[in-house]
N, C-alpha and C positions, 0 to 999 in steps of 0.2 A: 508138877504141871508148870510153875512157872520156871524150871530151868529147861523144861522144852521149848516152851516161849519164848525163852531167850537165846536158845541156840538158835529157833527158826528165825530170829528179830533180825541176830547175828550173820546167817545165811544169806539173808536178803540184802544186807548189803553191801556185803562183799560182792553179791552177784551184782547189784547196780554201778558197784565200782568197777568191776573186771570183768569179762567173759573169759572162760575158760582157752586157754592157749592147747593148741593140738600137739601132738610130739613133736620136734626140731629136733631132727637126725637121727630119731631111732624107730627102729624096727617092733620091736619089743622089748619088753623089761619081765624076767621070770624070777620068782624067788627060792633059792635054793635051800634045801634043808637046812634048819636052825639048828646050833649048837647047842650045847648048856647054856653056854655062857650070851648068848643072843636072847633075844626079845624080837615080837612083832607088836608089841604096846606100842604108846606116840604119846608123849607127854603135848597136850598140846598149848601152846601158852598162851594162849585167853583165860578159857574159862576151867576148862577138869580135863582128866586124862580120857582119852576115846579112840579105842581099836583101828590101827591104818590098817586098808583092804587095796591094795593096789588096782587100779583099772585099767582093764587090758585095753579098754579101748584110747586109753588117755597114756599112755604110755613116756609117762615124763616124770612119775613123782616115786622115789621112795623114803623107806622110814628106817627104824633100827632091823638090824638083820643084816642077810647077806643076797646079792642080787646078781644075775647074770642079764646085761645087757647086750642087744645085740643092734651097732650102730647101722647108719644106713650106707648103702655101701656109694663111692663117686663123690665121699665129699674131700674136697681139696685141703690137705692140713688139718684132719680133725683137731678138733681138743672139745676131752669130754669135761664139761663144765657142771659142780655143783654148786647154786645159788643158796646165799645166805646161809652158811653153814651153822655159825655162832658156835654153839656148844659141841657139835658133831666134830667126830674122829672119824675119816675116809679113808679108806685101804683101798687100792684099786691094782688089781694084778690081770696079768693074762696075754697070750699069743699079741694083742695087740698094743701092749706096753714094751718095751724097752727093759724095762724092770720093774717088781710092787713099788710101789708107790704110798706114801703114808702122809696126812695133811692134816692140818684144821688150821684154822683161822688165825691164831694165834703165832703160829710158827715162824720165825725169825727168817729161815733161809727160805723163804714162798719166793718165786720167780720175777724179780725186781720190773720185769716188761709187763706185768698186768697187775691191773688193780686187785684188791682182796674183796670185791662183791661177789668173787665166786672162787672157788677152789681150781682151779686149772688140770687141768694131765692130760698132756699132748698124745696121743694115738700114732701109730705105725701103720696101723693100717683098718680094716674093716669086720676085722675079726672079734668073736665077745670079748667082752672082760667081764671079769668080777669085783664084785663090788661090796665091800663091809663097811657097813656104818652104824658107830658107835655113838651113843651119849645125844642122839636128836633127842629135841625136846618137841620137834613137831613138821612134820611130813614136808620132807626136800626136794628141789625143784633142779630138774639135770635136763642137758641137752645136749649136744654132739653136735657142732658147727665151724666151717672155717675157719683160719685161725686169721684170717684179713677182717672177716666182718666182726670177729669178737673182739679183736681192736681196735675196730672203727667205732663199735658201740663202747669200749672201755674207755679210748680217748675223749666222747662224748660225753660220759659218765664224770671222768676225772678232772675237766673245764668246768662243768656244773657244778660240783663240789668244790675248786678252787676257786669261781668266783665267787658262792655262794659265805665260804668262810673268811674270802677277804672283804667281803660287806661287815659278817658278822665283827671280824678282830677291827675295823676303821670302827663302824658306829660303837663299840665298845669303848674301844680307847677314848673316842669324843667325847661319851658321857662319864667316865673315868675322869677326866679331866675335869668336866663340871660339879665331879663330887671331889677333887680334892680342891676346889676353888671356895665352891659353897658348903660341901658339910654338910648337904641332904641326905640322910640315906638312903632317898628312894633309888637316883643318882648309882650310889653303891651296889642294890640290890639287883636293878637293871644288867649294869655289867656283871657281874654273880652270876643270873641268870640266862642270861646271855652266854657266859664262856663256857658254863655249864651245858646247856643246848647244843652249843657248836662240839662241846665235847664227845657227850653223846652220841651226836651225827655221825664225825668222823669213826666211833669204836663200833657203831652199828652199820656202818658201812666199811670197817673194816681196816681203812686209812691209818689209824692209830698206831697201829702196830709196825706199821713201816718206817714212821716219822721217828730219827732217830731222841728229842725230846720224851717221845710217848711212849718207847717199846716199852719201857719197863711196865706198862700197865696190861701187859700180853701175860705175865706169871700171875694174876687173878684168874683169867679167861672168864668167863662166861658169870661168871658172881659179878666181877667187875665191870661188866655191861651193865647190869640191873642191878649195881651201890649206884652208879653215874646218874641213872636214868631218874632214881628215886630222888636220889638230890636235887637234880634238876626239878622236878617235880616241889619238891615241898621250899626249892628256893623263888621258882616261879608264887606260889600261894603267897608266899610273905610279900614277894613285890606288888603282886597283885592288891592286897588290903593295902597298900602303900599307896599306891598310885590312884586308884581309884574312890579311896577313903571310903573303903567298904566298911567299916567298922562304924563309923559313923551313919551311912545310907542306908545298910541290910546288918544289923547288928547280928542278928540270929543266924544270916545265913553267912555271914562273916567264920561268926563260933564255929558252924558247922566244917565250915572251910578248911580252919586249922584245926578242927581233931583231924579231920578225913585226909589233910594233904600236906599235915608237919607233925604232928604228934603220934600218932597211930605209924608211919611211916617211918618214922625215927626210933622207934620201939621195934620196928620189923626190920630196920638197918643194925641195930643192935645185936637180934637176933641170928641176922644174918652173918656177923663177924663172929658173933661168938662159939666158944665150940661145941654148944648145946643149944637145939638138937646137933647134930653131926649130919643128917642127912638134908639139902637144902633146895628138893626139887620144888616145896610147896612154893618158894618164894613168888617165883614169876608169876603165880595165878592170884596170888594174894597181891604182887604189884600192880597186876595188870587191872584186878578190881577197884583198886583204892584209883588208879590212874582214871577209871574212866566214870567213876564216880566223883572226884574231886572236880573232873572238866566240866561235870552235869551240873554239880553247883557252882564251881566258877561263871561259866554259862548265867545260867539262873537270874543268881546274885548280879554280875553285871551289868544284866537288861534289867534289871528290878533297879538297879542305882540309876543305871541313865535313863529309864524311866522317870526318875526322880528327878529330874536335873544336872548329873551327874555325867559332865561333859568327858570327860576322862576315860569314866568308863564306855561310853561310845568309842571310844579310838580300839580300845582294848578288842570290844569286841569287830571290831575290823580286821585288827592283826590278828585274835587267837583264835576266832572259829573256823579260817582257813586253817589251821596248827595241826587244832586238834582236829579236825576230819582228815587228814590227811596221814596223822600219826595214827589212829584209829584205824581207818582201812587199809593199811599197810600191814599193822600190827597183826589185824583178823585174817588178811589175805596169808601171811606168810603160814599164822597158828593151821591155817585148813589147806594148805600144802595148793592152793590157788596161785597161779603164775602172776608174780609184781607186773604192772603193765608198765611201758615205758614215762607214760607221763605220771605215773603213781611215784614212781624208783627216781626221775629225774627230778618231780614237781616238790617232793616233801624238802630239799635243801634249798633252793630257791621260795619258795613259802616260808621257809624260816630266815631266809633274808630280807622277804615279804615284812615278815612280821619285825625283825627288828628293826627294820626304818620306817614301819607305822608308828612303833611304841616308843622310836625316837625323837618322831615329830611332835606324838604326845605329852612327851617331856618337855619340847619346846615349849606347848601352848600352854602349856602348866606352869612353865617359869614367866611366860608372857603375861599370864593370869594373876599370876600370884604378885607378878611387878608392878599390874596395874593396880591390883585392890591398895600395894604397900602407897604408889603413888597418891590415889587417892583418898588412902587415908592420912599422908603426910600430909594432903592441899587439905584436907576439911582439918588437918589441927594448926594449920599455918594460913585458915582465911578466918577476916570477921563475917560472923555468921548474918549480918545485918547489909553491911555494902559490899561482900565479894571482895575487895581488897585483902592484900597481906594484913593482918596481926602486929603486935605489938611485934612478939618473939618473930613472927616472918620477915616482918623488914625489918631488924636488928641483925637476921641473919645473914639477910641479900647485901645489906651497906657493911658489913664485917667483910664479907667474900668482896665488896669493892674497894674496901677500903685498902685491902692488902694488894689487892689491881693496880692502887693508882702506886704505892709506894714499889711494886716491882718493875710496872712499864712506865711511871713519872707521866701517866695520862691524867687529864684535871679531873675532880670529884667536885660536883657542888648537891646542895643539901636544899629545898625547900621547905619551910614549915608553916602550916596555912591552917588557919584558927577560923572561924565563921563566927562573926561578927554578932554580938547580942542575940545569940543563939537561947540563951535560959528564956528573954522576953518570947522566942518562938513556939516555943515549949508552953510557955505559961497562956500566953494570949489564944493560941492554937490547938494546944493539947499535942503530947507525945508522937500520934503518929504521924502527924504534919512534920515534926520536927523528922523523924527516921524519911522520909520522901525529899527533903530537904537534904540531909545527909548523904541518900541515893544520888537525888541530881547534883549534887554535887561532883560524887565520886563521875557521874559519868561523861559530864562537860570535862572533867581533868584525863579521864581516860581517853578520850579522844582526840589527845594532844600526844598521847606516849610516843613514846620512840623504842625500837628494838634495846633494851636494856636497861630502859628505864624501869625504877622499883617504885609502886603508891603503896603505902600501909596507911593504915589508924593506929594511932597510938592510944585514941581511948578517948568518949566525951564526942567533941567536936574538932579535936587537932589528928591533922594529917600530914605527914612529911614524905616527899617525893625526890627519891635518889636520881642524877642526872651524869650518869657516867659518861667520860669525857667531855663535860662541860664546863667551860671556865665560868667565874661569875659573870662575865658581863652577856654571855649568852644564858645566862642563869635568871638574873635580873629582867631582859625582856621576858623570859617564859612567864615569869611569874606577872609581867604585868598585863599581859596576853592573858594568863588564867583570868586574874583579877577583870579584867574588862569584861571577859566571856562570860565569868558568873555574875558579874554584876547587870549584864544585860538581859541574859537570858534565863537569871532565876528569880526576877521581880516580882513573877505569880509562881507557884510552885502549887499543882492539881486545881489551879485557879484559886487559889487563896491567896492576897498580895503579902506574901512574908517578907520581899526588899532583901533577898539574903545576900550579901558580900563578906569577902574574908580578907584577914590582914593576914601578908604572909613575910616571913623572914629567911631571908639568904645570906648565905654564906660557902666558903670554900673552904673543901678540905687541905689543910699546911701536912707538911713533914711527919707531925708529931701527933694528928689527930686520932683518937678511936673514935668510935663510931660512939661513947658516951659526949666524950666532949663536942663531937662535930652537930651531935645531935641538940646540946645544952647551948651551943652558940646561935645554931638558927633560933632557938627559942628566947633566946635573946635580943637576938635581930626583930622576932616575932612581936615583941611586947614592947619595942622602939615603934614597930609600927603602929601599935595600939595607942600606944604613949600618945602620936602623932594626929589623931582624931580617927582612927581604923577607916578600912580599904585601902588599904594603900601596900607599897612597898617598901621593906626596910634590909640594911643590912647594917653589920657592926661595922664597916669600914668606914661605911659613908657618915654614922653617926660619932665615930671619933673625929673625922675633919669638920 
């Protein structure tokens, strides 16, 4: 019951995909007594094998056996054309050939002026031929047409698939490059899967075997379509948990993912090379299940993650459920001997270009993502958690990176250091969080003096030093007595509390020979000149050596 179910599930929509195409140039199509050595079985590769019956009224499709077609007569230049051959062996003889004729896909010398989506054999004239075809694994799609319009559609064909694989080889490359920079795997796995897909494309379209690179994968035939296609397959599932951090979001349906679409598939690739069993028609039924069962959880699992918040996987499912519908009804139309429509045949290598520059933008926004959390977790270990300022270690870092500034472009460094004045009495008389508000308004009367390049850190306590790249001390010197008047004015009540806060601050200039310890040790020196001084005030070591 449930696998009539599922042929009827199957039927439906393929019908929604395609309506049935009428004969194109022929007459009729009669089948001729079968040999021993023929079959009228159809292996069909979805789901199990099931009996072809040729329909006289549809007069376009056969299967294994032997056939007498009879073309229609006024067409200009025929060529009788069989669609998607893959595994089939074609023999076509008769009054209207020139000579038998013997083909499949695979074949080296195929006619270099059309593409290999179909088997070609130019006609003479309007008279039958006969037709033997060997090794289908499921009901062939033939037609009898000009040889102007079947170039017109082949050159159409052949721009589609040439732009569509030079999207895939750029965006590849591009992220190639991202993983030998960064060392991501996901990076790796993309292009994997990726060159894999496009590989696939081209041997299921036939192209492969032209490209003098690829012929060699013509002596697999037809095994060799479906090792490619499985690959592709269980190399998409790993990227996938990769990219969308499915393992962590859908744990279960993650597991489920990699038996059904790496593990279980690598066992039946196995199988597949080895030379036991020896006979290897089961495989396609068995690829074809595990393929559209891995996409149902793929699926699944995706919306279940971005459900979750799982930004990523929304991109995925952007790219992949155009993929997979597209590779699905392709797959079922050709398995039911149903004519590819042109936007089906033209749209699945453009949808897979579709999808690699979704799933490359995704990459982006995942490096963008991942650069911002790293940012932000560098700012929250490089600020004080109290005034928002740099840290000890963060401005140790920023006056390091100036201080090699000024020794390579000989621009001036100076250094403030600014202590807040009888700060413990503020604490004590006030209590602590008067004193943290104090600290605050402090930091933000000084922040509102910065300049592009200026560094304010806390060193800790109540001392603060402010880097002032390209300033000499005597522009140094005003800042600080600019700060000092501003906080003295305008931090005399601090949340209305009269705390009177003022700070002694110390300057100095970074020389030839400074680090950032000792540049740092001489404003504090400078610092405690000014304390020395009765505090508020400004000091520097130069001026207290004259």
């Amino acid at each position: 019951m449930s696998k009539r179910w599922l042929l009827v599930g199957t039927w439906c929509l393929a019908l929604l995909c395609s309506a049935h195409a009428q004969a194109d140039g022929i007459v009729r199509i009669d089948p001729l007594a079968a040999d021993s050595g023929s079959t009228a079985k159809q292996h069909a590769g979805i789901f199990a094998e099931r009996d072809f019956i040729a329909d006289p009224d549809t007069p376009s499709v056969i299967g294994n056996g032997q056939w007498r077609l009879q073309p229609a007569a006024g067409i200009d230049q025929p060529l009788l054309l069989v669609y998607h051959p893959y595994s089939a062996r074609v023999s076509v003889q008769g009054p209207g050939l020139a000579k038998p004729v013997t083909q499949t896909l695979f074949d080296r010398d195929l006619d270099p002026q059309y593409s290999r989506h179909a088997l070609v054999f130019p006609l003479l004239s309007d008279a039958p031929v006969d037709i033997k075809v060997e090794g289908a694994r499921y009901p062939l799609q033939v037609a009898v047409v000009p040889r102007t319009r079947h170039i017109a559609h082949d050159l159409t064909q052949v721009r589609i698939l040439l732009l569509s694989v030079g999207v895939l080889v750029g965006v590849s490359l591009t992220v190639l490059l991202f993983w030998a920079m960064l060392r991501e795997r996901v990076y790796l796995l993309y292009a994997a899967t990726m060159a894999l897909q496009m590989l696939f494309l081209l041997c299921s379209y036939g192209e492969a075997y032209a490209l003098p690179g690829l012929r060699a994968l013509a002596a697999f035939g037809a095994p060799g379509i479906w090792f490619i296609a499985t690959l592709s397959t269980m190399a998409a599932v790993w990227m996938l948990q990769d990219y969308a951090g499915l393992r962590l979001r859908v744990p279960r349906l993650s597991r489920a993912m990699r038996w059904v679409g790496i593990y279980i598939p690598a066992l039946v690739l196995l199988l597949l090379v080895a030379p036991w069993p020896a006979r290897k028609e089961w495989f396609p039924n068995v690829g074809n299940a595990l393929f559209l069962l891995t996409n149902a959880l793929a699926i699944t699992a995706l919306y279940r993650a971005w459900r979750r918040g799982g930004r990523h996987a929304g991109f995925i499912l952007i790219a992949w459920v155009p993929l997979v519908f597209f590779s699905t009804a392709r797959a079922i139309q050709l398995s039911m001997g149903i004519p590819v429509e042109p936007w089906l045949q033209y749209g699945l290598p453009l949808v897979l270009a579709f999808t690699a520059v979704v799933l490359a933008l995704g990459l982006a926004d995942r490096m963008l993502t991942f650069r911002r959390e790293r940012d932000t977790a560098q700012q929250h270990a490089e600020r004080d958690w109290l005034t928002g300022v740099l840290n000890r270690g963060g401005i140790e870092h920023r006056l390091d990176w100036a201080v090699l500034n000024t020794r390579r472009e000989g621009m001036p460094l100076s250094l403030l250091f600014l202590d807040l004045d009888n700060f413990k009495q503020v604490n004590d008389c006030f209590g602590h969080a008067l004193g943290d508000a104090c600290l605050r308004a402090v930091v933000r009367l000084v922040s509102e003096e910065l300049q592009y390049g200026d560094h304010l850190g806390r060193l800790g306590g109540e001392e603060f030093v402010l880097g002032l790249p390209g300033a000499d001390s005597t522009r140094a010197i005003a800042m600080a007595e600019h700060l000092r008047l501003k906080i003295q004015a305008q931090c005399e009540q601090v949340e209305g509390v009269p705390a009177a806060v003022t700070v002694s601050i110390g300057v100095t200039q970074c020389n030839a020979t400074d680090t950032v310890a000792t540049l740092i040790k001489r404003a504090d020196k400078a610092m405690y000149i000014a304390k020395h001084g009765g505090r508020n005030r400004v000091a520097t070591l130069e001026a207290a050596a004259v």
